[in-house]
N, CA, C and O of each residue as an XYZ file, in Angstrom:
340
protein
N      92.694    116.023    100.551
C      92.630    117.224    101.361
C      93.606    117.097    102.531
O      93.577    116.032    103.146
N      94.575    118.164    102.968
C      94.817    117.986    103.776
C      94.251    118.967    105.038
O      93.565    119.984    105.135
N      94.985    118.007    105.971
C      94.163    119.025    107.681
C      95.375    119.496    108.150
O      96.201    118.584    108.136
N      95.955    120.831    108.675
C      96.900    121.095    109.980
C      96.188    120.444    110.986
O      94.987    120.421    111.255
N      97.271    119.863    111.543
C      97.175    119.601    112.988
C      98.582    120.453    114.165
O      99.789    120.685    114.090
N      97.799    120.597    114.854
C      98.839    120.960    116.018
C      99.472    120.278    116.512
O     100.605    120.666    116.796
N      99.068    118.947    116.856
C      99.689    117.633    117.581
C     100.342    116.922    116.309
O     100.052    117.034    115.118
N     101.091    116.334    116.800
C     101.822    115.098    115.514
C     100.262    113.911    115.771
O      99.563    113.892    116.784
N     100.107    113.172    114.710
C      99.435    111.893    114.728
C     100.302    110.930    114.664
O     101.374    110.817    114.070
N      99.285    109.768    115.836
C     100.146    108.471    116.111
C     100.535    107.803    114.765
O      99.807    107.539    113.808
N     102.434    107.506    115.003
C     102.257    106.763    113.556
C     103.088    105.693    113.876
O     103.972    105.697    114.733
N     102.724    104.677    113.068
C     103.325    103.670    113.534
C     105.164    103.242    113.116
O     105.891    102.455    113.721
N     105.451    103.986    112.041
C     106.721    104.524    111.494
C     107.152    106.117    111.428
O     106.235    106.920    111.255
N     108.073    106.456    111.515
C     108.715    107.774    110.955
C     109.994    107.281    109.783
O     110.765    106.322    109.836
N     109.854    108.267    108.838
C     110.838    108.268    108.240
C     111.288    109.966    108.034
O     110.486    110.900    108.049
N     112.549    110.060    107.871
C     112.941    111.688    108.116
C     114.165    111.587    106.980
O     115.230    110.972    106.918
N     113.507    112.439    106.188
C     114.649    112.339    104.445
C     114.933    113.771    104.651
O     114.725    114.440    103.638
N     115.450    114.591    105.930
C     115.476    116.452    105.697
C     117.292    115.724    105.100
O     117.884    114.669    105.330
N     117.598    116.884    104.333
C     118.606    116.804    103.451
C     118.574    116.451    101.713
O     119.094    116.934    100.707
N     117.437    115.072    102.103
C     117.323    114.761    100.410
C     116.135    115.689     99.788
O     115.092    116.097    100.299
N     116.706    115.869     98.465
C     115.682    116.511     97.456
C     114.637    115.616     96.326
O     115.043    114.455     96.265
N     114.006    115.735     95.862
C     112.903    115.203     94.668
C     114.407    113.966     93.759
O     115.608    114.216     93.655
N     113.859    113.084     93.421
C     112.755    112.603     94.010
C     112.618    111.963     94.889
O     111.476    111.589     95.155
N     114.059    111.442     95.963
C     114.365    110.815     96.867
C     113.039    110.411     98.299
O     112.883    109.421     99.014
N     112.425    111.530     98.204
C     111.936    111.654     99.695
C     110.238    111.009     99.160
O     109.439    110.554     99.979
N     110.021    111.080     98.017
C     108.957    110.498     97.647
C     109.008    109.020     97.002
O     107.922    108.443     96.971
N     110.200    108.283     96.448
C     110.356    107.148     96.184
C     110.797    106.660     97.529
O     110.614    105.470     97.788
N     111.467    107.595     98.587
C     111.801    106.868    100.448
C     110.671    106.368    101.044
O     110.622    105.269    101.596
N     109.801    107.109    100.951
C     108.197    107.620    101.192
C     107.130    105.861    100.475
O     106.463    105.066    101.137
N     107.280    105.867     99.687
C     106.857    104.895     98.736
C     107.136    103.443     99.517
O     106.301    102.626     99.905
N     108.696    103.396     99.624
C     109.076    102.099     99.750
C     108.867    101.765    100.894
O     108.828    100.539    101.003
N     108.691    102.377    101.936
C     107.866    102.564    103.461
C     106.583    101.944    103.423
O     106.214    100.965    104.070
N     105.956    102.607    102.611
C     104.099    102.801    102.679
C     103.929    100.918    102.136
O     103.231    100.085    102.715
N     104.672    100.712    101.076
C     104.812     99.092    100.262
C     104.550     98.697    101.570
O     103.371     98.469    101.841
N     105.658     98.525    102.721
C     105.493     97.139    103.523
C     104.907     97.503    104.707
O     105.228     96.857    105.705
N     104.040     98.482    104.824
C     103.112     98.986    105.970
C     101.800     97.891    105.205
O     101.707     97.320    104.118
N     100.935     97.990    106.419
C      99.614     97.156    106.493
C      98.496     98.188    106.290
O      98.602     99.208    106.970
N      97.628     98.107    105.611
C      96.616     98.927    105.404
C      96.219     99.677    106.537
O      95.917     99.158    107.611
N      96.218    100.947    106.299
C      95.742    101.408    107.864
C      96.716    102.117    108.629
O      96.397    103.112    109.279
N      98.364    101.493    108.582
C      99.111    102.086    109.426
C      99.430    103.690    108.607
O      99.220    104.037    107.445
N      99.998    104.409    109.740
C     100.389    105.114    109.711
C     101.904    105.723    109.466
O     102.763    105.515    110.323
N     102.217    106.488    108.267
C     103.602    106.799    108.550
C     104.116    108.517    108.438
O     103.734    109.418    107.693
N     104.899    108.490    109.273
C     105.068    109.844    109.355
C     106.537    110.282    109.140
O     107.540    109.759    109.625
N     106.432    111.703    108.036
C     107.469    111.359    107.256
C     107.652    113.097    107.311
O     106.773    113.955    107.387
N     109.192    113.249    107.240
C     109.822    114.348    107.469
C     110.781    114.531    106.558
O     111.747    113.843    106.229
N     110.182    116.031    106.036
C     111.085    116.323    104.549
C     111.632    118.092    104.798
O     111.057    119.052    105.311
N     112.425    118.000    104.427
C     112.910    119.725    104.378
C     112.998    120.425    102.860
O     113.252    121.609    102.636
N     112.696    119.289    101.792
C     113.119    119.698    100.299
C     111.301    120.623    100.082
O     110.192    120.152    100.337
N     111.587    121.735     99.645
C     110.075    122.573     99.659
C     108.895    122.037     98.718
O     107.680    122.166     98.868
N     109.979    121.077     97.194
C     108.587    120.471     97.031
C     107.894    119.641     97.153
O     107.099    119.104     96.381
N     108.193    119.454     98.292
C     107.774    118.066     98.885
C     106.085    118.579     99.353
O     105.292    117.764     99.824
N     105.761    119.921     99.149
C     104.702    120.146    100.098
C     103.214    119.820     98.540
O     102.000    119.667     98.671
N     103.776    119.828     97.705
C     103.004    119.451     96.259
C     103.107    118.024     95.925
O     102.032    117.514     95.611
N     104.637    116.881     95.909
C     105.116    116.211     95.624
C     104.393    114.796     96.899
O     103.985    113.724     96.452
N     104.383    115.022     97.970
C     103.955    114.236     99.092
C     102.516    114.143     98.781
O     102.178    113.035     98.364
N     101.483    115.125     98.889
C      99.816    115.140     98.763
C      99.501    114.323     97.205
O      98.457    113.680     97.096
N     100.660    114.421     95.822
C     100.136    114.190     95.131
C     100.597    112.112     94.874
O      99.986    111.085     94.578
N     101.515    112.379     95.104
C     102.090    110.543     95.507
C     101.165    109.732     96.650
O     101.200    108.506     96.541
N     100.373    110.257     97.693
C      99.765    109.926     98.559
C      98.056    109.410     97.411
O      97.687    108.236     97.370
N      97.177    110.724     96.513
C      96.649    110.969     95.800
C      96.767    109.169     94.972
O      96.032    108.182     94.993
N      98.241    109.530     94.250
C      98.301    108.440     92.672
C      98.157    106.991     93.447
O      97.494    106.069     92.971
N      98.960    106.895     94.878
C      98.983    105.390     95.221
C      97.565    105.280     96.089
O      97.184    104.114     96.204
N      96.817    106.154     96.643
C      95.266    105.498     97.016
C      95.573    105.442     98.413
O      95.125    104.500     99.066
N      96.338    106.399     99.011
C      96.947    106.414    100.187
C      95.983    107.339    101.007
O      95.028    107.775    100.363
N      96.087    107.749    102.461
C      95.129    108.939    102.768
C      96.122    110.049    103.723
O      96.812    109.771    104.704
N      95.932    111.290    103.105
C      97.186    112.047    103.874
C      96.232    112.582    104.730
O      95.183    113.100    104.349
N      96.657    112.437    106.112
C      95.635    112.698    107.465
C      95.927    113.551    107.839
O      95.171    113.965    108.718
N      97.486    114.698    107.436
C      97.129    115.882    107.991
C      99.244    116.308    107.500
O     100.194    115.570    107.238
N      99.122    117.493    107.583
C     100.624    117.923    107.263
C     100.902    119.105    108.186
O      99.873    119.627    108.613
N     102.149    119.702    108.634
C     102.620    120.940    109.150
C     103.672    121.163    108.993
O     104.527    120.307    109.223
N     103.972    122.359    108.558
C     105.674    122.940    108.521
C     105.754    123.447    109.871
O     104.927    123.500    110.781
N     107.197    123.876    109.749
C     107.719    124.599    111.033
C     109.359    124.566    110.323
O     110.165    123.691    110.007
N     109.287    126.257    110.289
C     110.881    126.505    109.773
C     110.849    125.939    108.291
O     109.974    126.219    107.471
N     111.832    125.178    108.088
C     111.923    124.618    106.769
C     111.667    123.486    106.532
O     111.917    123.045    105.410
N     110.943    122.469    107.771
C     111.010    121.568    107.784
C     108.780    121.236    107.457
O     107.841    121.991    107.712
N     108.790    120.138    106.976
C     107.598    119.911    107.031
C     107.309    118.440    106.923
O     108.017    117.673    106.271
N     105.900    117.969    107.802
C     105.527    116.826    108.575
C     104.900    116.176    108.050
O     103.863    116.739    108.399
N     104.485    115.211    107.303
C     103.239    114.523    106.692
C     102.776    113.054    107.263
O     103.548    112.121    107.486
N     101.566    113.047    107.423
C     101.163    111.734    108.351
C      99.954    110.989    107.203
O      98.856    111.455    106.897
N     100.479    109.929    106.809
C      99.937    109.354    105.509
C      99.576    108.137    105.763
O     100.420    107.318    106.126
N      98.409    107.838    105.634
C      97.922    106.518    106.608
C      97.879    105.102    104.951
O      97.757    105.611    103.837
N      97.928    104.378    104.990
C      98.688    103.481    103.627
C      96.815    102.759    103.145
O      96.047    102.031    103.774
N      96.747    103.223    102.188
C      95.501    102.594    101.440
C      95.142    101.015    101.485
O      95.455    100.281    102.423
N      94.420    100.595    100.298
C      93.669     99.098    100.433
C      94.952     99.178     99.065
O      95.134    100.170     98.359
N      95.537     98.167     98.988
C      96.376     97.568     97.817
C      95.851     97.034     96.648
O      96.603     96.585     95.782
């Protein structure tokens, strides 16, 4: 499920793929979340539109928890906190 938030959530990384398209921003996304510690947070910035299906469902397959998403313009925010391995 995801939540809007108004505020960004604390994250302990950003990664920002606006420019790349499928599947770039979700295998970028991936290789991030690998060397994060259970728990952290990463917050990740995509402008490709299907990223808004493509992000919730990669978060979903790896056991990850998406804590909340927002667009603005063309751009959209996802804050994905990294599962138990």
């Amino acid at each position: 499920m995801t939540t809007q938030y108004d505020q960004p959530q604390a994250a302990d990384e950003t990664l920002d793929t606006s420019g790349l398209l499928c599947p770039l921003p979700v295998y970028k996304a991936a290789m991030v979340l690998n060397r994060l510690d259970e728990g952290k947070v990463l917050e990740l910035i995509c402008t490709d539109p299907g990223s808004l299906a493509d992000i919730p469902a990669m978060a979903r397959q790896r056991g990850d928890v998406l804590l909340g998403s927002r667009e603005a313009g063309d751009s959209q925010t996802f804050w994905i906190a990294k599962g138990a391995s």
